[in-house]
C-alpha positions as CSV (number, residue, x, y, z in Angstrom):
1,X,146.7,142.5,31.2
2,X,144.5,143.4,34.3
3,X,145.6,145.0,37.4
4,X,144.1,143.0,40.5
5,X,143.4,144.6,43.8
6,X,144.3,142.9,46.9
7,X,141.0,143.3,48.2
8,X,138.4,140.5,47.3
9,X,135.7,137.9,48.3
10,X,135.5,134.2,46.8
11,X,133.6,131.3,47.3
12,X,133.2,127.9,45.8
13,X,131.6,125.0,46.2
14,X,132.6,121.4,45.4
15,X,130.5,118.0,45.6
16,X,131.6,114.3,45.4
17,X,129.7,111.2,46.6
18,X,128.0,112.7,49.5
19,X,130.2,115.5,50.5
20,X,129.8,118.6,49.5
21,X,132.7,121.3,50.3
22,X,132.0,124.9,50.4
23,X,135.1,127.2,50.7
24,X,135.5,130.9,51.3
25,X,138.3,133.6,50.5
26,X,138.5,137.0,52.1
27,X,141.7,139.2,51.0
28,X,142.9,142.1,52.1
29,X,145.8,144.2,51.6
30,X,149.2,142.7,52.9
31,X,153.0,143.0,51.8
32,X,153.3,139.7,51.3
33,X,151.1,135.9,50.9
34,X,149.7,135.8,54.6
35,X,147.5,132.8,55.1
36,X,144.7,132.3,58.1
37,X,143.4,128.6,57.4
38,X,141.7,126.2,59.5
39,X,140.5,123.1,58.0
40,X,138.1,120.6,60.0
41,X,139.3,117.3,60.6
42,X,138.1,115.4,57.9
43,X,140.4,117.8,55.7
44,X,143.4,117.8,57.8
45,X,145.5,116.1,55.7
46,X,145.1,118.1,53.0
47,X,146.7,121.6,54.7
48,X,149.7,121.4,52.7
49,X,148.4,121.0,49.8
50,X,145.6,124.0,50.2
51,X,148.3,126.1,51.4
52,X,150.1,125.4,47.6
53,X,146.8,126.0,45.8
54,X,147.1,129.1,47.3
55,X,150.4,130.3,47.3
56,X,150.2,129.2,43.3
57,X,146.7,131.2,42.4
58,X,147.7,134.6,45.2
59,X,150.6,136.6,44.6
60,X,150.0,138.8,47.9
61,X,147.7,139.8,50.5
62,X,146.3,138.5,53.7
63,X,144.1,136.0,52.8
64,X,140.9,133.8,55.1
65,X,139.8,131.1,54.5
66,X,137.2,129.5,55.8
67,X,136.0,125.7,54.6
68,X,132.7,123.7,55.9
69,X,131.8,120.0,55.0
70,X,128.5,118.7,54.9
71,X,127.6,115.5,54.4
72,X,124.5,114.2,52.6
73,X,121.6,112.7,54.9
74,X,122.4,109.0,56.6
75,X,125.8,109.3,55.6
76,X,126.9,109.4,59.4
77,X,125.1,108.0,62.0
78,X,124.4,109.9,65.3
79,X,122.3,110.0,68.0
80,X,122.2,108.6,72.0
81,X,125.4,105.7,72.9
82,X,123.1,103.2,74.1
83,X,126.0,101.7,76.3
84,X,126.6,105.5,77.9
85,X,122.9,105.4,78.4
86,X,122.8,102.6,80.3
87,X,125.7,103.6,82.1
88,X,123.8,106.9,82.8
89,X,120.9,105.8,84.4
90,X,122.3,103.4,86.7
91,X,124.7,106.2,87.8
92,X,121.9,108.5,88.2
93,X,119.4,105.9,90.1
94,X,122.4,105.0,92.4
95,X,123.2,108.7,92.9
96,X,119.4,108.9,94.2
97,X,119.4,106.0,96.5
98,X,122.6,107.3,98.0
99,X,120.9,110.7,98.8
100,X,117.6,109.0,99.9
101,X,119.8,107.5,102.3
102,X,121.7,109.8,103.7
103,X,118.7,112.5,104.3
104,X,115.7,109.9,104.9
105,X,114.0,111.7,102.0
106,X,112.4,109.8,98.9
107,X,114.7,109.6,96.3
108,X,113.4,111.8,92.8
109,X,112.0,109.7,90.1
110,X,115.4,109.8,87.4
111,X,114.1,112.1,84.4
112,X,115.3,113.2,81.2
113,X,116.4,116.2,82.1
114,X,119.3,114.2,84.6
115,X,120.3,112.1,82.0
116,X,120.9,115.2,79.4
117,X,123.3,116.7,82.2
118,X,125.5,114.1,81.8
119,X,128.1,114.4,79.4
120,X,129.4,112.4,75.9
121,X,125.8,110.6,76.1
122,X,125.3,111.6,72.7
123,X,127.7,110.5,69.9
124,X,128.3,111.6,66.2
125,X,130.1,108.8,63.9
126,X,132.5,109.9,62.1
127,X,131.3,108.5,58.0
128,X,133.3,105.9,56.0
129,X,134.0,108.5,53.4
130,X,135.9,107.7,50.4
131,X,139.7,109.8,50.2
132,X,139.3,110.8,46.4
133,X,135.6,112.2,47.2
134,X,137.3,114.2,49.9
135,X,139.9,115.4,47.4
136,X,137.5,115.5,44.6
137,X,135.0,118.3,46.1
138,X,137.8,120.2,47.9
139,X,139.7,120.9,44.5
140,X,136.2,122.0,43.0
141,X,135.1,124.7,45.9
142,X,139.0,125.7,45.8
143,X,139.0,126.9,42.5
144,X,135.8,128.3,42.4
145,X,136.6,129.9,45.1
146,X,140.2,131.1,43.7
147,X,138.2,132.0,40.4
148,X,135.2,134.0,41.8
149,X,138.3,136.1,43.9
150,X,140.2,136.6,41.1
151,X,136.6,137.9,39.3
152,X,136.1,140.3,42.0
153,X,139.9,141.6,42.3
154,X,139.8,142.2,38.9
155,X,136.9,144.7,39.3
156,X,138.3,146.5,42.1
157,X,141.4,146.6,40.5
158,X,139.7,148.2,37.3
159,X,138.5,150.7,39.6
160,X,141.2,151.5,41.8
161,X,143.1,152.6,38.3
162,X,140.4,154.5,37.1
163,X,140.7,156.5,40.4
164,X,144.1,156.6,40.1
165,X,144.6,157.5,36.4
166,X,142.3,160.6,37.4
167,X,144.9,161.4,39.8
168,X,147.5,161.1,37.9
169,X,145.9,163.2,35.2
170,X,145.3,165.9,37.6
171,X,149.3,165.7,38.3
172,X,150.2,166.4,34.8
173,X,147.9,169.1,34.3
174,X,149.9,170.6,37.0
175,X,153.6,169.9,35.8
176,X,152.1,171.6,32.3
177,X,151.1,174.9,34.5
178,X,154.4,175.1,36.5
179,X,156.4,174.6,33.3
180,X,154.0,177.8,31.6
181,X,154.9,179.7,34.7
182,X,158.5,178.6,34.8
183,X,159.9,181.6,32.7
184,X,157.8,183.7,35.7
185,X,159.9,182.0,38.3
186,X,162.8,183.1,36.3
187,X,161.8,186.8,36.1
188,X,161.5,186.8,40.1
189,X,165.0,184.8,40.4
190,X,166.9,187.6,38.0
191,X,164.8,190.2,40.1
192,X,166.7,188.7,43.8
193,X,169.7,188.4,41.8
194,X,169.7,191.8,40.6
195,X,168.8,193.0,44.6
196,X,171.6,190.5,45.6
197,X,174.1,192.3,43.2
198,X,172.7,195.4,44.4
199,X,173.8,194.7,47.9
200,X,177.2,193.6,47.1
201,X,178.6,195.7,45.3
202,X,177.1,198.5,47.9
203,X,180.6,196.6,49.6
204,X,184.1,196.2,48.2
205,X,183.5,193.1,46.0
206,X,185.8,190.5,43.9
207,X,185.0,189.2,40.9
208,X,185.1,185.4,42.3
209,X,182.7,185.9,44.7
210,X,180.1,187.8,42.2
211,X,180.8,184.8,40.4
212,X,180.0,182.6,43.0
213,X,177.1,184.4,44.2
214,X,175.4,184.2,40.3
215,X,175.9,180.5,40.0
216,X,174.8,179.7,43.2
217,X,171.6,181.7,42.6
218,X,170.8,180.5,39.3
219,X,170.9,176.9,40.1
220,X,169.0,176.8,43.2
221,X,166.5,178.3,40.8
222,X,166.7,176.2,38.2
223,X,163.6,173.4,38.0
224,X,163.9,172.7,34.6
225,X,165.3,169.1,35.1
226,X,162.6,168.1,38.1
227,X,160.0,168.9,35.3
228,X,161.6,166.7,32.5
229,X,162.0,163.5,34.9
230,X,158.8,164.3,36.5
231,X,157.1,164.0,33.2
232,X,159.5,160.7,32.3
233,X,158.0,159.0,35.6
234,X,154.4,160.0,34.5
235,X,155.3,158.5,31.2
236,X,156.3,155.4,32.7
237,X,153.5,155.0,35.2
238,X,150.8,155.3,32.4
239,X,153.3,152.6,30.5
240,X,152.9,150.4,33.7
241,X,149.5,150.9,33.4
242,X,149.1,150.0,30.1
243,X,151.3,147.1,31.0
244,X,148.9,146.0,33.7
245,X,149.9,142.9,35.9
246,X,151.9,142.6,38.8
247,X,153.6,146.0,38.7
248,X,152.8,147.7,42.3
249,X,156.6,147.5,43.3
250,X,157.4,149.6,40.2
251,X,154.7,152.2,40.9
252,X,155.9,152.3,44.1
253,X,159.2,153.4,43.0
254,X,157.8,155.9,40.0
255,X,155.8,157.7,43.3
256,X,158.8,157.5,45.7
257,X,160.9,159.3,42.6
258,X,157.9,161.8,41.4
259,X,157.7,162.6,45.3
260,X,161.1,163.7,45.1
261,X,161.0,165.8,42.2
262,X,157.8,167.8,43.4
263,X,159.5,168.4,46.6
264,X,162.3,169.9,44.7
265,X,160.5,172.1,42.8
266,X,158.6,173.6,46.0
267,X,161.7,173.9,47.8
268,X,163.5,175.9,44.8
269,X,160.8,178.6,43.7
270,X,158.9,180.8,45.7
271,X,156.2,182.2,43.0
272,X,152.7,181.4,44.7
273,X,151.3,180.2,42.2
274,X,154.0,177.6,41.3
275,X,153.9,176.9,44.7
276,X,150.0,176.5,44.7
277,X,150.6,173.7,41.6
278,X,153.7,171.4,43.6
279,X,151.3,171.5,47.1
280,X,148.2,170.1,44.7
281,X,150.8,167.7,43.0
282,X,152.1,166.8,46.4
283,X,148.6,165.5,47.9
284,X,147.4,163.9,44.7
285,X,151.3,161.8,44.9
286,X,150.7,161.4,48.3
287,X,147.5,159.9,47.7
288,X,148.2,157.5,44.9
289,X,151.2,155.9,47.2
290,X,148.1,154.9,49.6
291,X,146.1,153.8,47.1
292,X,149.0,151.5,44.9
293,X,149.0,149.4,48.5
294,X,145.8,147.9,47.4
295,X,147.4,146.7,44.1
296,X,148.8,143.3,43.8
């Protein structure tokens, strides 16, 4: 199964009788379904169901869309009201006489350009469209729309986990040095232990607190156990991978755990070069829980 990104452009167009509906998506990255839509009036009524369509065809993201409607030519009538045209020019030629009055000057001959000032002269009929043609072409452009997003999320997602498989390649190659230099880490650990002991028993010293002093030592040391679980979650993420689908959440959590584990490792040995390996690990982690926020 394909891993989609959240990040995608769509668009599709429907036609019925003479409308013709062209719809647009633009996702990005969101934690959950987060929906901008504005439909023009002749669509108003069909919000609800949109907002369905989507809700059923996007699992997540924060999604635009954008819808126009055109209408095939003479299907609505427009042009100049001829009763607000009327009404226009006797307000205007009455306006003039008034002013030609009150100043003794000639009144202006009335022009085009005074009856374009004033306004609603011009008027755009709404068409005697039929429902179902409405419904029709908006269905089409939605799921062309919804199909040529899911297109396009599928090839960022393809290469969001090629990025990301690299990382996680480069992660394992690192676990597989620390655990080669592992038995090195030991040496130095035995070596402060041996200066430790060296230091108290300089002192009057019981047997419980050499003891205590060994075990506390050598488990503080001890990385062994972050190696095997980090190398479980690696297992599992390639498995998630392999899986494909809606899986972000559980990457998520395999990063939050693998984050944990490197930390432990840095925070338990002090051999440079181990340390080197867990600060490389660390940023390529780091990086993959930024990039997984683009995964649906």
């Amino acid at each position: 199964m394909d891993m989609l990104s959240m990040t995608g452009f769509g668009t599709g167009e429907g036609a019925a009788g003479p409308v013709t509906i062209t719809v647009e998506f633009r996702s990005v990255n969101h934690r959950f379904l987060d929906v901008s839509l504005k439909l023009p009036s002749l669509l108003a009524a069909y919000e609800l169901e949109v907002r369905n369509f989507l809700k059923d065809n996007i699992a997540r993201g924060r999604v635009t869309v954008s819808v126009q409607v055109e209408m095939a030519s003479g299907a609505a009538a427009s042009g100049a009201d001829p009763a607000r045209l009327a009404q226009g020019i006797r307000m205007v030629q009455t306006a003039a006489a008034e002013l030609s009055r009150a100043t003794g000057e000639p009144a202006e001959t009335v022009k085009l350009k005074h009856l374009l000032m004033l306004p609603d002269l011009f008027r755009v009929e709404e068409p005697d469209l039929d429902p179902e043609d409405l419904h029709t072409a908006l269905m089409q452009a939605l799921t062309g729309a919804a199909r040529s997003l899911q297109e396009m999320k599928k090839a960022e997602g393809a290469a969001l986990m090629r990025e990301m498989n690299g990382r996680l390649d480069i992660v394992e190659a690192k676990l597989a040095d620390v655990r080669r230099l592992s038995p090195l880490a030991a040496a130095e650990i035995q070596r402060k232990l041996n200066e430790r002991l060296e230091k108290l028993l300089s002192e009057p010293l019981e047997p419980q607190r050499l003891a205590q002093e060994v075990a506390l030592l050598a488990d503080r040391s001890n990385i062994n156990e972050e190696c095997e679980r980090l190398g479980i979650h690696i297992e599992h993420f390639r498995a998630a991978f392999v899986e494909g689908g809606q899986v972000a959440k559980r990457i998520n959590f395999l990063l939050q755990e693998m984050h944990r584990e490197v930390n432990t490792m840095g925070s338990k040995t002090n051999l440079m070069d181990i340390t080197q390996a867990v600060i490389v690990m660390k940023d390529e982690v780091e990086s993959l829980r930024e990039q997984i926020q683009n995964l649906e």
